[in-house]
Backbone bond lengths (Angstrom), bond angles and torsions (degrees), N, CA, C in turn:
res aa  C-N    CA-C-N  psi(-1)  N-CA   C-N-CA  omega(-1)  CA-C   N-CA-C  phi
1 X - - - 1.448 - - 1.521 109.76 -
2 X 1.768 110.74 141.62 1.331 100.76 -165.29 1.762 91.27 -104.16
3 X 1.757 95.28 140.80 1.697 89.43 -176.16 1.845 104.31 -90.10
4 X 1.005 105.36 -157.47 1.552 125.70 -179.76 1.572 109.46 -73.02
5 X 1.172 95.74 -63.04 1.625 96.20 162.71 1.377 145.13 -39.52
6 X 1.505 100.06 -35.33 1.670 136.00 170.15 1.473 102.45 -67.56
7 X 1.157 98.22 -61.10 1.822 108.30 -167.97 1.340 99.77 -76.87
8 X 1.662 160.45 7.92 1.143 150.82 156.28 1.414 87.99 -100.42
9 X 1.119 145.09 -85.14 1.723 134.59 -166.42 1.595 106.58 -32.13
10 X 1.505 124.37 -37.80 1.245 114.53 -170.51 1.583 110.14 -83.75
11 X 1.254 108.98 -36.08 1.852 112.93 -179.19 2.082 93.10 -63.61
12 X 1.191 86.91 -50.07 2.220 82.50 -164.67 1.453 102.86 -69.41
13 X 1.313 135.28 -30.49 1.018 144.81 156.38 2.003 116.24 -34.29
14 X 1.274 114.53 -58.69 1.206 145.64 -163.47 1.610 103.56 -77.44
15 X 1.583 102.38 -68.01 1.551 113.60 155.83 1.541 116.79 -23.37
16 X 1.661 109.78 -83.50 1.688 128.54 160.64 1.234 114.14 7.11
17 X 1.682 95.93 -82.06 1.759 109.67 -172.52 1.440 103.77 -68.07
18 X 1.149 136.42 -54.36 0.988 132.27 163.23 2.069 126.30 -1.74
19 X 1.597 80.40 -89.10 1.741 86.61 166.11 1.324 125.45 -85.97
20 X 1.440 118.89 25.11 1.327 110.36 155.39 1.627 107.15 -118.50
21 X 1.436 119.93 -14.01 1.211 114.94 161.40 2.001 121.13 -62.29
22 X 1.341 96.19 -38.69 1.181 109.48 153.74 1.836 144.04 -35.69
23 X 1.212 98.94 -54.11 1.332 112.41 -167.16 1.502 103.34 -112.95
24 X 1.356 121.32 -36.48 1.863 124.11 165.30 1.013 121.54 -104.40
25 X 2.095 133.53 -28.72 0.889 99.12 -142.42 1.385 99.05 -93.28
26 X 1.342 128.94 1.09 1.578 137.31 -133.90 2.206 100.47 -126.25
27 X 0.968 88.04 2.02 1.781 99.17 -172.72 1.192 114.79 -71.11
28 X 1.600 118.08 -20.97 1.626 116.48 164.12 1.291 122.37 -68.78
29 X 1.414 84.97 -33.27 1.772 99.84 -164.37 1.802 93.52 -64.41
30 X 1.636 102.40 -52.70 1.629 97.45 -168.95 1.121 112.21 -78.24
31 X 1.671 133.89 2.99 1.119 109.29 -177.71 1.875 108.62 -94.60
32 X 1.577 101.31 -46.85 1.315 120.48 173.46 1.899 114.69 -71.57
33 X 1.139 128.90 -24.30 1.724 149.86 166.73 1.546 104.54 58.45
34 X 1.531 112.38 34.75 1.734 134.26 164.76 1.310 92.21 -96.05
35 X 1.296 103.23 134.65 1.545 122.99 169.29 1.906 99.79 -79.94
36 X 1.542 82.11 153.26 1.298 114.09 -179.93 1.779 112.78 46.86
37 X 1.182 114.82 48.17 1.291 127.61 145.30 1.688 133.74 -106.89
38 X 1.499 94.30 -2.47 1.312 105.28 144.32 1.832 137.54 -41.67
39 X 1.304 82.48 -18.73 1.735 98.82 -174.76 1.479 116.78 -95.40
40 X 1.520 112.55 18.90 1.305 127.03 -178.51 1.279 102.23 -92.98
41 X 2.008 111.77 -18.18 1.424 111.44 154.27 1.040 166.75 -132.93
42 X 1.822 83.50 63.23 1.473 128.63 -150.66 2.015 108.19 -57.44
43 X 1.241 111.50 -19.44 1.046 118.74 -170.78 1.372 119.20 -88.86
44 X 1.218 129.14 -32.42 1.110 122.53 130.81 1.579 142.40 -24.08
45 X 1.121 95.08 -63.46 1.756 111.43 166.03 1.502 111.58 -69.98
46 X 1.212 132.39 -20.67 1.115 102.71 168.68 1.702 118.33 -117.13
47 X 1.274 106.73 21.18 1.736 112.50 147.49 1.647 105.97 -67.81
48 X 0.745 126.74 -64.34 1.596 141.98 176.49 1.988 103.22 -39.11
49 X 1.014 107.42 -48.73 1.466 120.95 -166.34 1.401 97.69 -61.33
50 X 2.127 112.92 -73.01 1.152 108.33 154.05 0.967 163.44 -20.28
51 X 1.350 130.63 -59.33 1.253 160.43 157.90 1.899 103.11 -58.54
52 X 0.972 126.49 -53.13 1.526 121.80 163.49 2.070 112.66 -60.29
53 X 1.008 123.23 -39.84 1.299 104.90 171.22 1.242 116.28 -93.10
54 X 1.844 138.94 -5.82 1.349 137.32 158.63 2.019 95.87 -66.19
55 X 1.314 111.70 -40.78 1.415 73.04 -169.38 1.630 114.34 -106.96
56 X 0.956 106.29 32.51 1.784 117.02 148.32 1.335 119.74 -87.56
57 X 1.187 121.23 -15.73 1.656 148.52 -176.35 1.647 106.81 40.51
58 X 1.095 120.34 39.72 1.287 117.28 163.57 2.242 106.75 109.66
59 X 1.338 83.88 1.44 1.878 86.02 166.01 1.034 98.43 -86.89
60 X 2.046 92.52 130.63 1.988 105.22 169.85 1.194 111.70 -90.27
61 X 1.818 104.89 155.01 1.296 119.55 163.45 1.665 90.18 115.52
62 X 1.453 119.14 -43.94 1.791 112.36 -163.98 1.111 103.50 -61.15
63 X 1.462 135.97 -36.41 1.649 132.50 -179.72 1.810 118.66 -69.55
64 X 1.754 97.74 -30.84 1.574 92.87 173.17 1.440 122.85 -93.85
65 X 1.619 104.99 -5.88 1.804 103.15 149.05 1.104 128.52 -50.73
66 X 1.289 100.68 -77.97 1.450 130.48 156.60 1.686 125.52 -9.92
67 X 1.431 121.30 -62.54 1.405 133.61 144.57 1.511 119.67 -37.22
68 X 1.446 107.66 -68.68 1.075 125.24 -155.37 2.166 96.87 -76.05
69 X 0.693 113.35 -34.34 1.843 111.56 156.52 1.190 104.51 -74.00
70 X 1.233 159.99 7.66 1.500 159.34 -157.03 1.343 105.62 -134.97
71 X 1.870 117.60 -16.55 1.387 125.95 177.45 1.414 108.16 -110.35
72 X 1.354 120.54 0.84 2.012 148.53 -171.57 1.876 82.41 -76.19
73 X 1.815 88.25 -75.91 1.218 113.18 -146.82 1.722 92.18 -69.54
74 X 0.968 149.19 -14.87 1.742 132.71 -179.09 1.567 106.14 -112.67
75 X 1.687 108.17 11.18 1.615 94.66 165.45 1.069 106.38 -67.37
76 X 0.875 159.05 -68.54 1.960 155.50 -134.45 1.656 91.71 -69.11
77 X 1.352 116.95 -20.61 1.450 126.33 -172.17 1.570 122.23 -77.22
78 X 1.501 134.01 116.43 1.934 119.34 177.09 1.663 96.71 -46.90
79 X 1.449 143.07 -8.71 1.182 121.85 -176.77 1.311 138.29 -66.22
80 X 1.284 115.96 96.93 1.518 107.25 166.97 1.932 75.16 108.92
81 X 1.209 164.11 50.13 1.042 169.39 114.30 1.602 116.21 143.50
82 X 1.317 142.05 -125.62 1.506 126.79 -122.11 1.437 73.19 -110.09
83 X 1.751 123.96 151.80 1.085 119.60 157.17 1.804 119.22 -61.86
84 X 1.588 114.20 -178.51 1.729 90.93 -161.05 0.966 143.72 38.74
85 X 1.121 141.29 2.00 1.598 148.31 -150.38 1.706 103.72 -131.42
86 X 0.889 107.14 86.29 1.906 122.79 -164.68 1.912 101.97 -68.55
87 X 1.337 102.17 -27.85 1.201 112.83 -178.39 1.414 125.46 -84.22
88 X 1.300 120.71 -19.28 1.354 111.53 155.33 1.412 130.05 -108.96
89 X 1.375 86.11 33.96 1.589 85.90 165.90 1.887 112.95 -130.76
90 X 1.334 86.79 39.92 2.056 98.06 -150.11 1.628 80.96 -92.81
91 X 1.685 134.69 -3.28 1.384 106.40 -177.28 1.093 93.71 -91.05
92 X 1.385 175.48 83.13 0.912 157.28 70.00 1.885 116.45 -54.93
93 X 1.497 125.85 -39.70 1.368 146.72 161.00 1.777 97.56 -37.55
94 X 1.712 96.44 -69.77 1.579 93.55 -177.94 1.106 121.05 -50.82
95 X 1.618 114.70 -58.59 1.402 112.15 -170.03 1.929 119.14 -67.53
96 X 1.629 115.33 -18.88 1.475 104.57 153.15 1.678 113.89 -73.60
97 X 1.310 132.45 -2.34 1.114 125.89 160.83 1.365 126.28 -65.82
98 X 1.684 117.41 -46.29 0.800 114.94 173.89 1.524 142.12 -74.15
99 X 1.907 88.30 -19.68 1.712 98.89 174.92 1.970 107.09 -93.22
100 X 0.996 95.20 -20.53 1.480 93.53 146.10 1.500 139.72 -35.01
101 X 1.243 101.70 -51.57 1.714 133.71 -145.32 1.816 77.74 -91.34
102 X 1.367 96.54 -96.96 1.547 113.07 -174.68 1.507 125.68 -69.24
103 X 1.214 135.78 -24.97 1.592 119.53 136.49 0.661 152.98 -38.26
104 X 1.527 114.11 -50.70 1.446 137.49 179.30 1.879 106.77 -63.04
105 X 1.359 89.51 -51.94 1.605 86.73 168.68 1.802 120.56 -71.98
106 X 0.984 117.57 28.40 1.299 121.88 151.06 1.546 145.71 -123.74
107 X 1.439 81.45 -13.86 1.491 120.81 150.83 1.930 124.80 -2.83
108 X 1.719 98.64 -55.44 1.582 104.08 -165.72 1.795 89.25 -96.25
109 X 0.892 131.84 -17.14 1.160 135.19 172.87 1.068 120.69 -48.66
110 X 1.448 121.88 -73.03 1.293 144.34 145.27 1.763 130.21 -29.24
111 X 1.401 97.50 -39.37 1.584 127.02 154.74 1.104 110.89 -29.04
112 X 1.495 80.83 -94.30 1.986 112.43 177.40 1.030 135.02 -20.70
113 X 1.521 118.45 -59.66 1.630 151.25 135.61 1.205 121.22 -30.19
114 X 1.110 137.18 -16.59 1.275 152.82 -137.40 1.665 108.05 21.20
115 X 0.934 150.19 58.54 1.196 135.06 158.52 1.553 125.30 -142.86
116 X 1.776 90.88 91.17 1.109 124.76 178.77 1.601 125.22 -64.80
117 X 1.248 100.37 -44.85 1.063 121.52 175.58 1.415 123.11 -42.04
118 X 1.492 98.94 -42.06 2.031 113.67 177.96 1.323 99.19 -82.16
119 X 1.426 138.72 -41.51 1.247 140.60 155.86 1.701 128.99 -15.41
120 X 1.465 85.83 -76.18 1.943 94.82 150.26 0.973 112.07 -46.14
121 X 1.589 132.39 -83.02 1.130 117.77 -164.44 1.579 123.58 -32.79
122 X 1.577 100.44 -72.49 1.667 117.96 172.91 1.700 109.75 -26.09
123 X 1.193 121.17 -60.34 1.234 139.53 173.39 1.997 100.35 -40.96
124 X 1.012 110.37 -110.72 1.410 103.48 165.11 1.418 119.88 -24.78
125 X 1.119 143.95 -79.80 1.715 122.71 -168.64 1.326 98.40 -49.96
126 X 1.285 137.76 -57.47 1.096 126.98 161.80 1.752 139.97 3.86
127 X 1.355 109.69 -79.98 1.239 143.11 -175.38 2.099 90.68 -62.75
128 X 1.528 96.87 -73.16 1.354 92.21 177.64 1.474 130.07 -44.73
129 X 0.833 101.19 -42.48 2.203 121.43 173.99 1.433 94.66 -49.67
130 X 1.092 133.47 -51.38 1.306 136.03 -142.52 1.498 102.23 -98.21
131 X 1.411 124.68 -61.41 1.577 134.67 -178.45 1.131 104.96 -40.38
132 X 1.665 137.40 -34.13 1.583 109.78 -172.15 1.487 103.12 -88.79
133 X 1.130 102.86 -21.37 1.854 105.23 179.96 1.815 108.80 -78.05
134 X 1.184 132.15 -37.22 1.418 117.74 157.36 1.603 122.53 -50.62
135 X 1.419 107.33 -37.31 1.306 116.97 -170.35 1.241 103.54 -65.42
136 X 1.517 113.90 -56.27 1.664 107.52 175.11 1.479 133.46 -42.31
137 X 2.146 103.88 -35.37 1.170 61.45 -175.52 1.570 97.49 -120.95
138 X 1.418 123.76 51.55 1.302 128.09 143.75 1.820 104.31 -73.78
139 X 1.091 138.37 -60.11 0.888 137.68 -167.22 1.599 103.13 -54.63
140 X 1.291 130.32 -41.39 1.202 134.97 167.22 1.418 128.06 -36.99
141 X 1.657 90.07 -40.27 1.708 103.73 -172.13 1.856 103.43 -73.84
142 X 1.916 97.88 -70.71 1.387 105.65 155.03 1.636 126.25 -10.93
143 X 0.890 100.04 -18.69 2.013 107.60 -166.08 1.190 114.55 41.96
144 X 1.705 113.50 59.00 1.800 110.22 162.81 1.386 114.42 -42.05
145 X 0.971 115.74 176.71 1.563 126.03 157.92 1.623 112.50 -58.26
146 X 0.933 115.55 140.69 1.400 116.16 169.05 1.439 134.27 -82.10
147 X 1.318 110.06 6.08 1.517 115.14 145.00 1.734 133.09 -116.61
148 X 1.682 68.74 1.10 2.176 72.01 163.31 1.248 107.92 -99.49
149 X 1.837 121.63 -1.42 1.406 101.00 166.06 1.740 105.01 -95.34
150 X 1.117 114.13 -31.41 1.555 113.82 -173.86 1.848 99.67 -60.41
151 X 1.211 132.25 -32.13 1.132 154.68 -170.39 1.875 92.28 -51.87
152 X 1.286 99.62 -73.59 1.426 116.69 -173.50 1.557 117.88 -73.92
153 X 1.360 127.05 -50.41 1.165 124.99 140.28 1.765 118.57 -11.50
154 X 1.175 111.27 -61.27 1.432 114.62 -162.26 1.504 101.53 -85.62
155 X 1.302 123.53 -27.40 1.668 133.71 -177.30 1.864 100.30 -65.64
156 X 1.924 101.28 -45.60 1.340 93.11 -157.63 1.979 116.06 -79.43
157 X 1.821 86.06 -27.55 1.470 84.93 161.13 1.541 138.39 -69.71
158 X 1.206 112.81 -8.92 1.554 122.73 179.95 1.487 103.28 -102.94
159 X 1.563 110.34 -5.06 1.898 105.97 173.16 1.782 79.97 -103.46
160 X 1.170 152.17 4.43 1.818 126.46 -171.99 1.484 120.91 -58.69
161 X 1.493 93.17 -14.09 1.376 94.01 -167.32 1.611 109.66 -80.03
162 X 1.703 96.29 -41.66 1.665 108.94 178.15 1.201 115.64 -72.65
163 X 1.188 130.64 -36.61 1.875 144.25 159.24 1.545 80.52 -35.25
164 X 1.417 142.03 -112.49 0.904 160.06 -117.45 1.544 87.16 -62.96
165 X 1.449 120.19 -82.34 1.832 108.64 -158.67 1.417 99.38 -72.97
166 X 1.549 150.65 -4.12 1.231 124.41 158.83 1.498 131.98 -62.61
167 X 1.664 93.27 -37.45 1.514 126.53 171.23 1.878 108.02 -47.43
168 X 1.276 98.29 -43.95 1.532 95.62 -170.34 1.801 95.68 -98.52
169 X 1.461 141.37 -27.07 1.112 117.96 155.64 1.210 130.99 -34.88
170 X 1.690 94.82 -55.24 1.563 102.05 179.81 1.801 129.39 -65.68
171 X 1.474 90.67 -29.96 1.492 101.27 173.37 1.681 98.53 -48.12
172 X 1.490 123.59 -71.55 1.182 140.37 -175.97 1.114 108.53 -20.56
173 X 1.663 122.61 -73.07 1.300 142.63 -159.39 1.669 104.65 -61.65
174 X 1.433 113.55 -34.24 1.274 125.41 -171.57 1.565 109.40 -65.08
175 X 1.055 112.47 -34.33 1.556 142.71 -171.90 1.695 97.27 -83.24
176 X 1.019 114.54 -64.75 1.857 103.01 -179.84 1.259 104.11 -48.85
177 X 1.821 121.49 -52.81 1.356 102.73 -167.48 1.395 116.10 -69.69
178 X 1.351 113.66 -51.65 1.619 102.68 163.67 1.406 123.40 -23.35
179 X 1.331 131.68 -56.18 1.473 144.58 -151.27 1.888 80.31 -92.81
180 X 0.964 156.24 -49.12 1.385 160.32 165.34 1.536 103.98 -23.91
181 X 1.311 99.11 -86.98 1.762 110.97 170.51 1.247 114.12 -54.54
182 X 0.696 123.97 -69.51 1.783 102.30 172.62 1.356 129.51 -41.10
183 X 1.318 115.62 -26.23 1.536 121.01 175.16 1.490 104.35 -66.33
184 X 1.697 93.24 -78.43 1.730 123.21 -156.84 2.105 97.39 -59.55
185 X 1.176 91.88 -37.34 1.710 82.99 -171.48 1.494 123.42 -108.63
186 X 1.577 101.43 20.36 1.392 127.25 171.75 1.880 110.99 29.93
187 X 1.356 107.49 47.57 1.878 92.46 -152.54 1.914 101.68 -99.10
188 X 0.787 125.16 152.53 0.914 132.42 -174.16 1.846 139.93 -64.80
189 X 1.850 85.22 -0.32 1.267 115.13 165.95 1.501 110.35 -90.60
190 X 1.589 101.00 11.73 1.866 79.96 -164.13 1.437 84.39 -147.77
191 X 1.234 109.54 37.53 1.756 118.96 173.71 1.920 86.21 -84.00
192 X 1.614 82.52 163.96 1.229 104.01 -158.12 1.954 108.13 -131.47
């Protein structure tokens, strides 16, 4: 059961990415108008990514709300595929489904051990690794054009390298602030 607490971290959470996907994360895309060079600001997105599944601490379902209102709120949006079109932008939904599913259940492990920290990370490169490869092949199904997927395809493999170490910067960064707030603001959402 999701409490009150859950359901305000996940709406402001959701909100968050939202208007910063908005206003930074999408500026390659509009300046250069090649798909999937958006992911040049992958690091961004995955402080946010991080930092939203460290502080659910391993309860499922709050990260694929969370997403999945975050794919509500950018339909009317070209982000992440056709404006209106709820359906091609559903790999992001899947792929918090899946790190949902199988992360989360690794969660106390990582706990246990104390090392959370690689957790985040893992979690984020993760999530990122995965989103352009759902996307492809939703867009596949969708029947894009066949050079706006080869287009992006070829963009996202020549960014893998930056996907990957932004992904784990950001994992990182996600993790200080988490570990920040929980210290400095001692709150009771972030008991341990």
């Amino acid at each position: 059961m999701i409490n009150t607490k859950d359901l305000c971290f996940i709406i402001c959470l959701a909100v968050l990415h939202f208007v910063v996907t908005i206003t930074v994360g999408q500026i390659a895309r509009m300046i250069t108008g090649i798909p999937g060079t958006s992911y040049l600001f992958t690091i961004i997105h995955a402080i946010i990514t991080s930092f939203s599944l460290l502080i659910y601490e391993g309860r499922r379902w709050r990260f694929f709300i969370q997403i999945s209102l975050f794919t509500i709120l950018i339909t009317p949006t070209p982000i992440g595929g056709i404006p209106f079109d709820i359906l091609s932008k559903t790999n992001m939904v899947i792929n918090a489904f899946v790190i949902d599913l199988i992360l989360n259940s690794v969660y106390p492990v990582f706990k246990k051990t104390d090392r959370i920290l690689w957790w985040g990370v893992l979690v984020s490169v993760t999530f990122w690794l995965l989103n352009p490869f759902f996307g492809i092949i939703i867009k596949n199904i969708l029947l894009f054009p066949p050079d706006y997927i080869a287009r992006f395809i070829n963009v996202v493999f020549l960014l893998f390298p930056v996907i990957i170490a932004e992904a784990a910067i950001g994992g990182w960064m996600g993790y200080k602030i988490f570990k920040r707030l929980k210290v400095d603001l001692n709150l009771p959402a972030f008991k341990t």
